[in-house]
LOTITOR-710207 format. One record per residue (C-alpha): z, y, x; residue in one letter. Coordinates in steps of 0.1 Angstrom, whole numbers, plus 5000, padded with zeros to 4 digits. Layout:
zz; yy; xx; type
Z; Y; X; A
...
This chain:
zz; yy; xx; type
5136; 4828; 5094; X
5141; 4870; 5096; X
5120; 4892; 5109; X
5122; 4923; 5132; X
5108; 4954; 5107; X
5094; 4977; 5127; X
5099; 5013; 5118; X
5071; 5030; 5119; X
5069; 5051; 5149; X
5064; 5089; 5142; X
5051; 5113; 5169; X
5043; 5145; 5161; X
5011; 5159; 5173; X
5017; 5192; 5197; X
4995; 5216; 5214; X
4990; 5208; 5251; X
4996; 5235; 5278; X
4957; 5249; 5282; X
4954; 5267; 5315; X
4950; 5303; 5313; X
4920; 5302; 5333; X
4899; 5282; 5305; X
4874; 5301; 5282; X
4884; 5316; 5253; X
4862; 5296; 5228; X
4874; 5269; 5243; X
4912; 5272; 5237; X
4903; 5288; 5200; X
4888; 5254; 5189; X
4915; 5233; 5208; X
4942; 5259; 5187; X
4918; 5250; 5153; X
4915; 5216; 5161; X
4955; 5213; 5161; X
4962; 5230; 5130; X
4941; 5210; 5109; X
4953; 5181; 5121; X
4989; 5189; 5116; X
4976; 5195; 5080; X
4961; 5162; 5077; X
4926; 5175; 5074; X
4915; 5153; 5101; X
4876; 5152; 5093; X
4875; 5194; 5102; X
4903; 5187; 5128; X
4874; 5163; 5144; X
4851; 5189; 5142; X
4869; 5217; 5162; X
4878; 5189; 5188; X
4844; 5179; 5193; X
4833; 5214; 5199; X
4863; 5214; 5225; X
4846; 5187; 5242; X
4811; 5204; 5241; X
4827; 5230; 5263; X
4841; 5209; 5283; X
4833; 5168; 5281; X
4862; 5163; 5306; X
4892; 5184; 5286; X
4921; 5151; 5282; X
4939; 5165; 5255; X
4910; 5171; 5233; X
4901; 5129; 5238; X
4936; 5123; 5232; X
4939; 5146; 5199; X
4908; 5127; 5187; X
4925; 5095; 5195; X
4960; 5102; 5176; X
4935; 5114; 5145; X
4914; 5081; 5144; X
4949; 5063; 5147; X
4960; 5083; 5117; X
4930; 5075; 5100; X
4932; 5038; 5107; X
4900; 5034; 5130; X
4923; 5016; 5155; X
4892; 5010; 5178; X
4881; 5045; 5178; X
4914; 5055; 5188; X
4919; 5032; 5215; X
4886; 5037; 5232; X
4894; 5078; 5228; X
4931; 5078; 5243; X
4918; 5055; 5272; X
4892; 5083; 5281; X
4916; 5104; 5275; X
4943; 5093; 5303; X
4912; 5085; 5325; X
4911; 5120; 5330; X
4947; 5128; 5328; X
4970; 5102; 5329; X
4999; 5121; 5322; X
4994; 5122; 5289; X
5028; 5116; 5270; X
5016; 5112; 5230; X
4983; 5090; 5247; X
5006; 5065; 5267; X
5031; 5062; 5234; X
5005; 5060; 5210; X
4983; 5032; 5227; X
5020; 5014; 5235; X
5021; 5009; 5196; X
4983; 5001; 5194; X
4981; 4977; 5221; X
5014; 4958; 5209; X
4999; 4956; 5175; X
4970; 4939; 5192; X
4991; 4915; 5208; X
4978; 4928; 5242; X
5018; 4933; 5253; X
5013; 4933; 5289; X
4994; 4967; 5285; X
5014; 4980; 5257; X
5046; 4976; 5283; X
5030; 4993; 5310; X
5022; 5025; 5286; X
5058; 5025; 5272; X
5071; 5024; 5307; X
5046; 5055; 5314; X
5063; 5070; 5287; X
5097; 5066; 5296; X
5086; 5082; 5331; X
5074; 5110; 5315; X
5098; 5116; 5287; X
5129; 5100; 5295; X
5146; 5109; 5264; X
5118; 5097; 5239; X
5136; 5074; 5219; X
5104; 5059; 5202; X
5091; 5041; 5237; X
5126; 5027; 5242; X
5122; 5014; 5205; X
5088; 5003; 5214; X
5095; 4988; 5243; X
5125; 4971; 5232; X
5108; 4954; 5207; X
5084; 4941; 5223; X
5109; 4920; 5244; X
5127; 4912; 5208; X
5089; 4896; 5197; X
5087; 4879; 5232; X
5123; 4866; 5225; X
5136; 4882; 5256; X
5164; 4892; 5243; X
5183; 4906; 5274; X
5157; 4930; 5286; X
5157; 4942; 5250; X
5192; 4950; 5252; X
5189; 4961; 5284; X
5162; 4988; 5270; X
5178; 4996; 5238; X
5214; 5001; 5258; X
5195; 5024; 5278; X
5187; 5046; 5252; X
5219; 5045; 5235; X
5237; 5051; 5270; X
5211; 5086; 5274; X
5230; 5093; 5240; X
5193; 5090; 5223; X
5206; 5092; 5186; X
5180; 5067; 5168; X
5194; 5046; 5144; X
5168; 5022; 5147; X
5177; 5015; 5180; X
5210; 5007; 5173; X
5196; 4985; 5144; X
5176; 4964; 5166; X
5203; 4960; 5189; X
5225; 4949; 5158; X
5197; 4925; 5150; X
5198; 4908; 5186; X
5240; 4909; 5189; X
5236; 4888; 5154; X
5212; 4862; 5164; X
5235; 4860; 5201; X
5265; 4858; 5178; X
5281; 4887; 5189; X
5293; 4900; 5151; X
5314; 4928; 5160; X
5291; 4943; 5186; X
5263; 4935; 5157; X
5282; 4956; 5134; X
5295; 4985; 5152; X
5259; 4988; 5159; X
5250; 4986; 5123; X
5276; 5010; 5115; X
5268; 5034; 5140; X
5228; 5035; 5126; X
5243; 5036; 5090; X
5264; 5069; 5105; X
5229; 5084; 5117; X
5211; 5076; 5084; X
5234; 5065; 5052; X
5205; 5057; 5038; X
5187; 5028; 5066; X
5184; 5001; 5045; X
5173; 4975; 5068; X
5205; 4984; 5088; X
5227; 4979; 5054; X
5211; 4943; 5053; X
5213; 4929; 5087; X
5249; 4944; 5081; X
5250; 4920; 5055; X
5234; 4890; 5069; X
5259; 4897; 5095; X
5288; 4894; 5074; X
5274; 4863; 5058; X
5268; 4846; 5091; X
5310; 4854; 5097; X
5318; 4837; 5065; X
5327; 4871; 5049; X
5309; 4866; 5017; X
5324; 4892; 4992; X
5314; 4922; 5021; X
5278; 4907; 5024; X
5274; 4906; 4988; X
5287; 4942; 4989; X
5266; 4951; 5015; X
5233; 4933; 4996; X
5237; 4949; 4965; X
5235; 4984; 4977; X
5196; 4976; 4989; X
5185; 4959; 4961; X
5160; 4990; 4951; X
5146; 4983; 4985; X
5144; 4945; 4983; X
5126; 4936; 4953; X
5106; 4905; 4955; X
5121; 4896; 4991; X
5124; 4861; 4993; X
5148; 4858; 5024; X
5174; 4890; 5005; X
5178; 4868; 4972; X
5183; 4835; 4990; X
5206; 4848; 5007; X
5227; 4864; 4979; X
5220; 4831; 4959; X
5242; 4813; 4992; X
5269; 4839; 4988; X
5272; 4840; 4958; X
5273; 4799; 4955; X
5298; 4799; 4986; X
5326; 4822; 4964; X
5315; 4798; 4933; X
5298; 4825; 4913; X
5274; 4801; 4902; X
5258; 4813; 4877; X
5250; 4848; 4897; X
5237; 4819; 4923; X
5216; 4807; 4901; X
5203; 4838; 4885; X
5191; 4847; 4923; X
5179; 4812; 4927; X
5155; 4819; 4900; X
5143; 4852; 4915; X
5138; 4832; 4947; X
5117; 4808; 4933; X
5099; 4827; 4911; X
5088; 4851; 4944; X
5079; 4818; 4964; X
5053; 4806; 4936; X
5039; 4839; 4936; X
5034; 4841; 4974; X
5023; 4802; 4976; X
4998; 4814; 4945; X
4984; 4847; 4967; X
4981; 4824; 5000; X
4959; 4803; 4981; X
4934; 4829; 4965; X
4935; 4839; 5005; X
4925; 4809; 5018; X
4900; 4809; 4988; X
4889; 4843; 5001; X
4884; 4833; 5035; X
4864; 4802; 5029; X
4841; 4826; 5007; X
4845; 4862; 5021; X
4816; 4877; 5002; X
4825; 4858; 4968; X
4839; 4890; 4946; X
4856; 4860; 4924; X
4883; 4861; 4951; X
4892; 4895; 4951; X
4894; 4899; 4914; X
4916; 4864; 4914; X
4937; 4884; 4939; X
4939; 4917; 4920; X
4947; 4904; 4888; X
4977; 4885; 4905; X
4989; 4919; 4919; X
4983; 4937; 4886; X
5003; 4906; 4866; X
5037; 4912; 4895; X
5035; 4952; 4883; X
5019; 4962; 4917; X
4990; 4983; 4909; X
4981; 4998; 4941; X
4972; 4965; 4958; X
4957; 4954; 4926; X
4934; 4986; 4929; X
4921; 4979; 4965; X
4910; 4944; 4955; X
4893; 4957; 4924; X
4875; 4981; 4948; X
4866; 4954; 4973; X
4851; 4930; 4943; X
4826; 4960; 4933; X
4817; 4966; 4973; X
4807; 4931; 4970; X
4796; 4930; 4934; X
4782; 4967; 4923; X
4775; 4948; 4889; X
4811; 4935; 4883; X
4818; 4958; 4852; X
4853; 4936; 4845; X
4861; 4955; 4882; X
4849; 4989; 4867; X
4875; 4983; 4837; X
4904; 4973; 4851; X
4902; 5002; 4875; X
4901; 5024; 4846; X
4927; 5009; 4828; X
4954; 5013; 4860; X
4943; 5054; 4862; X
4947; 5053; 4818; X
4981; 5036; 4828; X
4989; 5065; 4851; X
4979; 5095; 4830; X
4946; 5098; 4850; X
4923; 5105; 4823; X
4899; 5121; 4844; X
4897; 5096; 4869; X
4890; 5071; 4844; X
4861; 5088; 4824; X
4848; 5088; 4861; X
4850; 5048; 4872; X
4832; 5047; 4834; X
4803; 5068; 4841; X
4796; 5049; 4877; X
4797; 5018; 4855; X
4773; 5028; 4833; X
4747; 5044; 4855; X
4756; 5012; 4873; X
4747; 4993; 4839; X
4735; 5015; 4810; X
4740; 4983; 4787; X
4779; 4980; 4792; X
4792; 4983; 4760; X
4827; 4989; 4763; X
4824; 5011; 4793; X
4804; 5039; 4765; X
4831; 5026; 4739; X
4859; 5038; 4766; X
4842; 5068; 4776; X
4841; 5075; 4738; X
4875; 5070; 4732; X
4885; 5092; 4764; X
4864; 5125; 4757; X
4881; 5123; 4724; X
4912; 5125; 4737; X
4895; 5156; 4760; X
4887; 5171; 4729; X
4848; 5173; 4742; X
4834; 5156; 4707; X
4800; 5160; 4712; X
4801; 5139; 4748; X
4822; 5114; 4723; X
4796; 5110; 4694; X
4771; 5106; 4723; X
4787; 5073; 4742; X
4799; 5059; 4708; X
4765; 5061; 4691; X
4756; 5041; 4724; X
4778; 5017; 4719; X
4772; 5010; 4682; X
4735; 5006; 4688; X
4747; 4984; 4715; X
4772; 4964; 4698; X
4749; 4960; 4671; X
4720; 4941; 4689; X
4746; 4918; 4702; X
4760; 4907; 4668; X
4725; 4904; 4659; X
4713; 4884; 4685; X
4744; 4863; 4694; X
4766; 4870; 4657; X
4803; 4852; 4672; X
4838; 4867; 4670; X
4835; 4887; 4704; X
4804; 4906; 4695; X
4817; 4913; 4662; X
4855; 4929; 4673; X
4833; 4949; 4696; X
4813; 4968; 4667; X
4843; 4968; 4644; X
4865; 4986; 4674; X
4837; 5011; 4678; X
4834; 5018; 4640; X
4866; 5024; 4640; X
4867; 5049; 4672; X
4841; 5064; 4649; X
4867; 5066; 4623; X
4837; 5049; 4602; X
4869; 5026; 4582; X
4849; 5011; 4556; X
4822; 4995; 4584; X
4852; 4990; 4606; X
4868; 4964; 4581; X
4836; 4948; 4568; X
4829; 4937; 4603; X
4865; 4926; 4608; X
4861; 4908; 4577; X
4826; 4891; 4588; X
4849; 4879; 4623; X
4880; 4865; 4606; X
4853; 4843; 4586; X
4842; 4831; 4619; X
4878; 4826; 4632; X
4904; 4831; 4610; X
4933; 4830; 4631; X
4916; 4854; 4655; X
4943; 4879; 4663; X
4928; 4907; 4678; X
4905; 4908; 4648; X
4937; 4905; 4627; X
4955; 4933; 4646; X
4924; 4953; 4640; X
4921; 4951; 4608; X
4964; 4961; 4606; X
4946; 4993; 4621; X
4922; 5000; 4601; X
4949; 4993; 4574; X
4968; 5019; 4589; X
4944; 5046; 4597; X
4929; 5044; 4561; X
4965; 5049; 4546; X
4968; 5077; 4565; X
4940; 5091; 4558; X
4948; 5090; 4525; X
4981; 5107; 4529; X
């Protein structure tokens, strides 16, 4: 099955008409209140806005600023129950009606979404985004004519969007209308070389004609934007297996499968996650998942998550760390270490890392401090629970030390317990190393 991507809708905030007659102060904090927003500093932009209203509870366009800067923010509630006070007041309100169009369809509430759109439309009839938004709204409800009805519209006031003429694409496809589909996907491509949905529907369209060697052709040019699409590789996989290039169908075959176990493994850590919502277990399970298929910004949010639920979770603390060290974030990565120790003054490795880190800040007294820590640390554990674990611990901080001798001597004592250990092994090759070129 393909789905209708959206494109996000962009409106840009403006600064309402204020009658001439209002106070001064009034329209200075209004003007404030505006510029910080268009520079994303939303939590002073709030500020000005609420003084707006303190001069006047009953100003619209302050509720309805304060509405599109909670939507930006993500406080979806907030910014509904603002824009609805604010076209209580006024309701001729253009960025209000548009903006709760897009809120209220998100929320599944479509017969008010429609009825805001169409507001829009009668205020603005050349806004292109609430013939979008309308028109897919009627694409979700599978009424495809008054979609096409609503995107024609558009096109017909000679609205240049290309996403409009991609969603009407989209619809001529699934009606089988090819060459209407891909005019109109030619025409958004004309608009925007670079619309990548529009490039693959062009595709799929071609592959639905039988034209196999175009939709390939098509496909290839979005691979950057496909990657780890399940629907995009099958459907190379069946060209490629229709003009017997088998092997290249199998090659995307494997891609396909390998994207479906990951998404079958992520849906059941989900399920796991909402049987047990306050389990942290879940969230790490998740994150490390996301970290394992190279995406480290989703793997961050579910670290995060595991330490809301968890403060003590120092595996959490770590692997934070390690993405910012992965990034060249130094600095953001002494900081997760120094909440994890003030969360836990006994972590071990978070004092080792923070070591190891000020080091490489050239700030060696704050390094001498944490790795002393450690050692004194490290060295209770071997003594009170001597196995291979406790042991590469102290050897790896005798050897951030630069302490060889006691580095190898404990590396020794572990390979005794475990020879085939091989992160002892690889530690001793640096110790090795280290000493040899010291010696140099």
């Amino acid at each position: 099955m393909r789905y209708l991507f959206p494109t996000v809708l962009i409106l840009f905030c403006s600064s309402f008409a204020v009658s001439a007659q209002r106070a001064d102060p009034l329209l200075w904090h209004y003007r404030q209140a505006a510029t910080f927003a268009n520079q994303q500093r939303f939590d002073e932009a709030l500020r000005e806005y609420q003084k707006v209203l303190q001069l006047d509870a009953n100003f619209a366009e302050a509720h309805s600023g304060i509405g599109m800067i909670y939507w930006k923010m993500g406080r979806i509630d907030d910014a509904i129950d603002a824009l609805q006070k604010a076209l209580a007041l006024n309701d001729n309100i253009l960025q209000a009606h548009a903006v709760m169009g897009i809120l209220l369809a998100e929320r599944g509430e479509t017969t008010e979404a429609i009825a805001h759109y169409e507001k829009a439309i009668e205020l603005a009839p050349r806004l292109p985004q609430a013939y979008f938004g309308l028109g897919n709204i009627y694409h979700a409800q599978f009424k495809f004519d008054a979609a096409l009805e609503t995107y024609t519209q558009a096109i017909e006031l000679r609205l240049q969007s290309p996403d409009i003429y991609c969603n009407r694409g989209i619809i001529y496809t699934k009606q089988g209308e090819y060459e209407k589909a891909i005019t109109d996907f030619q025409q958004a491509l004309a608009i925007d070389t670079d619309y990548a949905l529009a490039r693959f529907e062009l595709g799929f369209t071609y592959q639905q004609m039988g034209e196999y060697e175009k939709a390939i052709s098509e496909y290839e040019r979005v691979i950057p934007h496909r990657t780890g699409d399940l629907i995009f590789h099958h459907n190379l996989a069946r060209c490629y297996f229709r003009l017997g290039q088998v092997e290249a169908a199998k090659r995307q075959h494997e891609i396909a499968q390998q994207i479906r176990e990951f998404q079958d493994t992520l849906e059941m850590v989900h399920q796991k996650i909402r049987e047990k919502p306050d389990d942290p277990n879940g969230y790490m399970a998740l994150a490390k998942i996301y970290a394992a298929h190279n995406r480290p910004g989703q793997a961050f949010e579910q670290y995060k998550t595991a330490i809301l639920k968890d403060a003590s979770l120092m595996e959490a603390y770590d692997k934070i760390a390690a993405l910012y060290i992965q990034n060249q974030q130094r600095k953001k990565a002494v900081t997760v270490y120094k909440t994890a120790i003030g969360v836990n003054t006994q972590y071990i490795k978070g004092h080792l890392m923070l070591g190891l880190l000020y080091q490489q800040h050239d700030q060696p007294k704050e390094s001498e401090h944490h790795l002393e820590i450690a050692r004194q640390l490290a060295q209770n554990a071997t003594e009170t629970m001597p196995n291979v674990q406790s042991l590469n611990m102290l050897g790896a901080i005798h050897l951030a030390m630069k302490d060889y001798n006691q580095a190898e001597a404990v590396f020794q004592k572990a390979l005794k317990l475990a020879p085939d250990n091989k992160q002892a092994q690889e530690y001793l090759h640096q110790v090795s190393e280290a000493k040899n070129g010291g010696s140099d």
